[in-house]
Phi, psi and omega in degrees: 000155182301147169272164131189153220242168170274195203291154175251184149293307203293022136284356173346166136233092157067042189046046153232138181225135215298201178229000148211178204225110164267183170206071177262159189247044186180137180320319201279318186282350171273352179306303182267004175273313172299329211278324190260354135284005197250347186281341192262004172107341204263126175276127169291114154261144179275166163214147164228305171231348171104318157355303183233050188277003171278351193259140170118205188252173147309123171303146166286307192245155178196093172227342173240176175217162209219082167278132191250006181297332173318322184276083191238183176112153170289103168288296158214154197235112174247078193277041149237008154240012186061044188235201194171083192248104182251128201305107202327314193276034154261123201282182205287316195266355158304300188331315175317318217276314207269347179312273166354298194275002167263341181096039209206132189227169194248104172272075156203139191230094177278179172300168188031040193325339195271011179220329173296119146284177165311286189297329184282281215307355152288302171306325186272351180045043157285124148230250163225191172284334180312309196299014148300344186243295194271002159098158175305195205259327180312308184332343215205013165267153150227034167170134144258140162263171212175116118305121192262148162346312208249022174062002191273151194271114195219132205259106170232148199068219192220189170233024149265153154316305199265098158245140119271109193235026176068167170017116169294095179276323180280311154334310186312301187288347203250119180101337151307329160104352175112353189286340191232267237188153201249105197298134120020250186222141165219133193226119211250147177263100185274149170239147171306122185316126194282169212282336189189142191249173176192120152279145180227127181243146153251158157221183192214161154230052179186162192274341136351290171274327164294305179324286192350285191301358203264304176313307194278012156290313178282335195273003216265154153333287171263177194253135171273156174297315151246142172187118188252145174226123176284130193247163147052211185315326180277346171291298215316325174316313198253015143292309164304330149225057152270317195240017172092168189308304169326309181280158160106164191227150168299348191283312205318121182243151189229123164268115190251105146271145184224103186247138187184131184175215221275168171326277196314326181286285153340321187256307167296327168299326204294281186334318203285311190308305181306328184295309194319280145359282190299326211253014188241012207002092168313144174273355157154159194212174198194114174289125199248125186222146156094215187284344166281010170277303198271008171297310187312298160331308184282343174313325166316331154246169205281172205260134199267010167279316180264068208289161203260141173268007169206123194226149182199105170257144183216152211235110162246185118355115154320332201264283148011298204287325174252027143296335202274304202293334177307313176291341195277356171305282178297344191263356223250314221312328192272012176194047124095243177296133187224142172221180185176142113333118166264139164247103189276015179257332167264323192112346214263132184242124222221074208270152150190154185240118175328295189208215168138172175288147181295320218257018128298322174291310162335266207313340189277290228285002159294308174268348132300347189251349170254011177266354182264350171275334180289323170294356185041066165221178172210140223268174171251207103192122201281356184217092177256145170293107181266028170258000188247353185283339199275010183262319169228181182244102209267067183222338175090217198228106196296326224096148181330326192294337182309318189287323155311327192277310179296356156278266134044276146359274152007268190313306182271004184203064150313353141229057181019083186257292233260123184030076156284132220032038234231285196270190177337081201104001212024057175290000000 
């Protein structure tokens, strides 16, 4: 049977707490753990490694929480069809880890993999760098299993690539936040780990002169598997330490190309990239492998021991994306440090400010949501001062599409038990 407990801390939501904590450790016992709350009356949050439990609106409600880490595991592995089926509440690097020993990876890498599960990093649709090259993780679920509000257990897609089952039920859930229904199982389409990897970083001393070069990096012969460019605090970290303490301007912009496939291929982007570099004259660039690779990389995000009290992502134009972050610059001065990611292959600009006065911060994060509306895009943020949340809706402005969604709603959870008032619109 599901455990529970009384209410935890480490359950918060936006200062609200539940009033018990379940834990089951099967689809069939959260089946019935939802099914008698939704019949009581009761709202549910769902939880998995917790990692992005900052995202969404202030709950209307709040009595249970849902650790869903009990449903962990490999359901089934087939590494001669490249497929994977896996238990929501497993975390991204276990999962990596059992890939890893086939010679086989999940190509998505959202933050923290080491605590981040499957279903939360689907509902929350985080993504890495990677997905600039292989398209976002819907690319790349082909079956779900899903708790619905009413506790019944519903199945979509397949445990093949090549399926048809009617209605793409699995996209409809991934990105949803857990509002329609609570992921499972997941069944992933895999690829082989390539024979050899390589960062090749620059850095520049303006976003400007970065841009250029960033641009003839996309438009380039091959595609690199990630390629990012670091604004403000997080260049100046990995400028300093590629090029010592001492070095590096608050101006400092760091371009991370990430390349991979066979030897011979490999060892010529790198040589292309560095000519590149050289020839744009970079304040200096460096080929990075092994844990100084992946040092570079985790820089690219914010430090999850010191999570940022305002994080705000926005999807343009490539082109576009670093006009947004150069305003988002000019927006920073009243609240001290600021840093952010262009993923210059989507266009996803990835902002966040450490700390700060709250109704200062209000005011940064206003003239970020009007500078992504002058690009007709609209910012998220994924990280608000939640005593200031009940003022906007940190999801942006849906659009005509809100009346669908809120139908959709309706249909699946009509007395709203799962994250109520939570997602787009407050749904």
């Amino acid at each position: 049977m599901a455990e529970a407990s009384q209410s935890e801390t480490g359950f918060e939501v936006d200062g609200l707490s539940p009033s018990r904590v379940e834990r089951p450790a099967s689809a069939d016992e959260l089946s019935r753990v939802i099914a008698d709350a939704n019949s009581a009356g009761e709202a549910v949050i769902p939880w998995g490694g917790g990692t992005r439990m900052s995202l969404g609106n202030t709950p209307e409600r709040y009595d249970v929480a849902v650790d869903l880490t009990g449903i962990s595991g490999i359901v089934e592995y087939e590494p001669a069809d490249l497929t994977v089926v896996v238990s929501g509440g497993t975390r991204i690097a276990e999962l990596q880890a059992v890939l890893g020993e086939s010679g086989q990876r999940l190509d998505f890498d959202p933050p923290e993999p080491a605590a981040a599960t499957i279903g939360g990093s689907l509902a929350s649709n985080a993504v890495g760098p990677v997905r600039s090259n292989v398209g976002g993780v819907r690319d790349l679920a082909i079956g779900l299993e899903v708790v619905e509000a009413d506790g019944a257990v519903t199945k979509s897609g397949g445990r093949v690539v090549k399926n048809v089952q009617g209605f793409d039920l699995v996209r409809l859930h991934i990105g949803a936040l857990g509002t329609l229904g609570i992921i499972t199982e997941v069944a992933f389409k895999v690829s082989p780990i390539p024979a050899d990897t390589q960062t090749v970083a620059g850095w520049f001393d303006g976003l400007d002169a970065a841009r250029e070069t960033a641009m003839r990096i996309f438009n380039w012969s091959f595609q690199p598997e990630a390629l990012a460019v670091l604004v403000g605090a997080r260049a100046l970290a990995v400028v300093q330490t590629l090029a010592g303490p001492g070095d590096g301007e608050s101006e400092a912009v760091v371009i991370l190309a990430r390349v991979s496939g066979g030897f011979s291929a490999v060892r010529r982007q790198v040589d292309e990239l560095t000519s590149l570099f050289g020839a744009d004259m970079a304040d200096g660039f460096d080929v990075l492998g092994g844990q100084d690779a992946e040092a570079a990389w985790a820089g690219s995000l914010p430090d999850a021991q010191t999570p940022p009290a305002l994080s705000a992502r926005a999807t343009l134009k490539p082109t576009d994306a670093f006009a947004y972050a150069s305003r988002l610059i000019g927006a920073s001065n009243a609240v001290g440090a600021f840093g952010a990611t262009i993923h210059v292959g989507t266009g996803t600009v990835l902002a966040d400010w450490p700390g700060g006065d709250p109704e200062e911060l209000a005011k940064t994060a206003a003239a970020a949501a009007m500078a992504a509306r002058e690009f007709r895009c609209e910012a998220v943020f994924e990280r608000y001062p939640s005593e200031l949340k009940s003022e906007i809706d940190v999801w942006g402005n849906p659009g005509p599409a809100i009346d669908i969604m809120r139908r959709m709603k309706e249909q699946f959870d009509p007395k709203r038990t799962l994250n109520p008032g939570r997602f787009v619109g407050r749904i």
